[in-house]
C-alpha positions as CSV (number, residue, x, y, z in Angstrom):
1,X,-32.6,-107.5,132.7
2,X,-30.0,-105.7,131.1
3,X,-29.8,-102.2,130.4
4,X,-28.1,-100.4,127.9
5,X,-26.4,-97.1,128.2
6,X,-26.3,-95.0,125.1
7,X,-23.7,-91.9,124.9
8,X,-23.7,-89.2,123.0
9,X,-19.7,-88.4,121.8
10,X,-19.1,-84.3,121.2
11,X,-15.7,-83.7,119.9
12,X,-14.8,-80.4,118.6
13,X,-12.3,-78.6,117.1
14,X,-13.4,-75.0,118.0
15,X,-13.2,-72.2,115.3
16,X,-12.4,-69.5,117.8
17,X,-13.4,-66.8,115.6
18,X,-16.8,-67.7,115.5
19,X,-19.5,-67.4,118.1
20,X,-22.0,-70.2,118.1
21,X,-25.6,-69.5,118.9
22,X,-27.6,-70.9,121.3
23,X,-30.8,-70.1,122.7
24,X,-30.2,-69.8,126.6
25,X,-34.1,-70.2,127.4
26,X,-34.0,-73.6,129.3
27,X,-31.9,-72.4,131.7
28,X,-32.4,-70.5,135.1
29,X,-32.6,-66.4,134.4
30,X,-30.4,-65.9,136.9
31,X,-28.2,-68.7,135.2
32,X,-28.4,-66.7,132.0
33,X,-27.2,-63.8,133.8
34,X,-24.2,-65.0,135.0
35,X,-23.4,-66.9,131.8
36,X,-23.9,-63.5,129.8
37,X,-21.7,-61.3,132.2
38,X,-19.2,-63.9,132.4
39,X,-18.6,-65.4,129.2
40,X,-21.1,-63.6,126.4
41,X,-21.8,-66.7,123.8
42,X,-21.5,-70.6,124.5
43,X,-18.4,-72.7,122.9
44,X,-19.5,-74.9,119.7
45,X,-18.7,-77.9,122.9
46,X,-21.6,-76.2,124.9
47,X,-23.4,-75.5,122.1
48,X,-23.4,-79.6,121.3
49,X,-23.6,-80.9,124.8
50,X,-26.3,-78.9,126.3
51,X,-29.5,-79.9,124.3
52,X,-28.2,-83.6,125.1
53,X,-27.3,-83.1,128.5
54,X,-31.0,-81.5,128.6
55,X,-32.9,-84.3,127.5
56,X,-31.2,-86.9,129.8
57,X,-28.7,-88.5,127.7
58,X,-25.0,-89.3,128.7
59,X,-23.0,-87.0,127.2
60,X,-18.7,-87.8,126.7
61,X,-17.5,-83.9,125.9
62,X,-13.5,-84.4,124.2
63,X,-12.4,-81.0,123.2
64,X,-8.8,-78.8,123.5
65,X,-8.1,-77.2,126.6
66,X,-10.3,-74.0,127.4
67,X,-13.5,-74.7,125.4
68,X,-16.2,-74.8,127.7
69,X,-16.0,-79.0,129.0
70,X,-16.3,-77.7,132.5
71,X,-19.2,-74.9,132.0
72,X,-20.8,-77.5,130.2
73,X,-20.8,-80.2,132.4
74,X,-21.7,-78.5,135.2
75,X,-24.1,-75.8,134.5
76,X,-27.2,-78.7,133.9
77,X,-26.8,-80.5,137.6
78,X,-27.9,-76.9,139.7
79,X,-30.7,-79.3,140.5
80,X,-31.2,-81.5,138.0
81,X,-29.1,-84.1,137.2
82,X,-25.4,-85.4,138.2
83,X,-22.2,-85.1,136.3
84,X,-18.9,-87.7,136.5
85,X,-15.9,-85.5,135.5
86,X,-13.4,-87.8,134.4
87,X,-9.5,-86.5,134.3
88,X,-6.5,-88.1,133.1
89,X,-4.4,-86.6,135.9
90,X,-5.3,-86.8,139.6
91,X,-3.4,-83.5,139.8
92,X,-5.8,-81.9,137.5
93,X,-9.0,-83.2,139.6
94,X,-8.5,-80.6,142.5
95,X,-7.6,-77.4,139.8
96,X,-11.3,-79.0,138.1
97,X,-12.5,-78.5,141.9
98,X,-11.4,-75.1,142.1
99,X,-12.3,-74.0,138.8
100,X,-16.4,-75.0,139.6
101,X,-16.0,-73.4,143.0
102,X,-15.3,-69.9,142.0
103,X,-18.3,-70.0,138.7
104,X,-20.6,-71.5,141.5
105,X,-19.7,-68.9,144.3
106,X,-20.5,-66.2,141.4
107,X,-23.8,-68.0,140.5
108,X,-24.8,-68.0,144.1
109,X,-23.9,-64.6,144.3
110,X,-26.4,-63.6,140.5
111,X,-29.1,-65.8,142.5
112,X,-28.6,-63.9,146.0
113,X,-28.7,-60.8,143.9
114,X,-31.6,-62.0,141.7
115,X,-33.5,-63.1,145.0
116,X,-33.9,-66.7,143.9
117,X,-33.7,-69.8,145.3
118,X,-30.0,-71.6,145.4
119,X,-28.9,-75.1,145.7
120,X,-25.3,-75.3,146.0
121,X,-24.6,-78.9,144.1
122,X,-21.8,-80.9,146.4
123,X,-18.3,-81.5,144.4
124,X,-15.8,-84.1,145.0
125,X,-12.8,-85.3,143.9
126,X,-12.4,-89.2,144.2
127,X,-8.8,-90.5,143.5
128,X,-6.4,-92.9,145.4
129,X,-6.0,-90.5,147.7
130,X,-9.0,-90.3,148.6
131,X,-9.5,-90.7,152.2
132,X,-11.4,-93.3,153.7
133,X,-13.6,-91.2,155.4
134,X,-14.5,-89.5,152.2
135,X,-15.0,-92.3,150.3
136,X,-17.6,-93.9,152.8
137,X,-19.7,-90.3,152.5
138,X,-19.5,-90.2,148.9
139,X,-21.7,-93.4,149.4
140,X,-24.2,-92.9,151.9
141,X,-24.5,-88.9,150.0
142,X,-23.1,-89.4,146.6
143,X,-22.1,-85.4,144.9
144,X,-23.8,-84.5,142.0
145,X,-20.6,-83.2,140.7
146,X,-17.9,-86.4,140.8
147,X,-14.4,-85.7,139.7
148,X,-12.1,-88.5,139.3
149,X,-9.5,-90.4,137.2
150,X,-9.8,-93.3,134.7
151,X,-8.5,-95.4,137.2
152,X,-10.5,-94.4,140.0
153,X,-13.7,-94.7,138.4
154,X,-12.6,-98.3,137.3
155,X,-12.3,-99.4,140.7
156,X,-16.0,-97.4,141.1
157,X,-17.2,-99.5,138.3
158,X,-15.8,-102.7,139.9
159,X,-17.7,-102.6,143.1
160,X,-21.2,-102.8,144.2
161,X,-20.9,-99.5,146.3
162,X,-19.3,-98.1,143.5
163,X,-21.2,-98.6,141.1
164,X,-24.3,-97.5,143.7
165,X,-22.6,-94.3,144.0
166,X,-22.9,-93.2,140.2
């Protein structure tokens, strides 16, 4: 049987004078607390990608630099779904690490604070660099954050264990 994957395209080209409304409700409180403090209002990209991302659909977010691709990719998976975070460059897939580490430390910090429950969701980077080793534990424990390159998730979509792992 063949199955059919339907995604949802957001491109935006970001009026930065204006803030776009959207109500935060579905997340976590504690979530909406460190959103607030951090960054005040959602992008128009967030805006677009998070009632999607909510209701399960695959979601391709294609917007200028610095307006909100990362926050809204990753804000969804803190336990509830998985996100493949595809960069052109593999230089730019460990800065993409770096810059979920440091919002997740600060969430895990607002949920400490808060008192609730954390999950800390596992992110990788998968390129040709990639070592062996790394590659094999991405498929027996697959992250729920996956950055990679176009051509690194071709040779994903190529193989059985690949393919397993997304």
């Amino acid at each position: 049987m063949q199955t059919r994957t339907i995604v949802q395209f957001i491109s935006a080209s970001p009026d930065q004078s204006r803030r776009y409304e959207y109500s935060m409700d579905a997340f976590h409180a504690s979530t909406k607390a460190w959103f607030d403090a951090r960054y005040g209002t959602p992008t128009q990209a967030q805006v677009e990608a998070w009632p999607l991302i909510a209701t399960g659909q695959h979601v391709l977010v294609s917007t200028p630099t610095g307006t909100g691709k990362t926050t809204a990719a990753f804000m969804w998976p803190l336990g509830s779904t998985s996100v493949l975070y595809v960069s052109p460059l593999k230089a730019r897939n460990n800065d993409i690490q770096r810059n979920l580490l440091v919002p997740l430390a600060e969430l895990q910090s607002q949920y400490t604070t808060d008192g609730a429950p954390w999950y800390e969701p596992k992110v990788m980077p998968r390129s040709g660099d990639t070592s062996a080793t790394d590659r094999r534990r991405m498929q027996r424990h697959p992250p729920e954050i996956l950055i990679t390159t176009p051509e690194s998730l071709n040779l994903l979509l190529s193989s059985v264990s690949g393919r397993g792992m997304l």
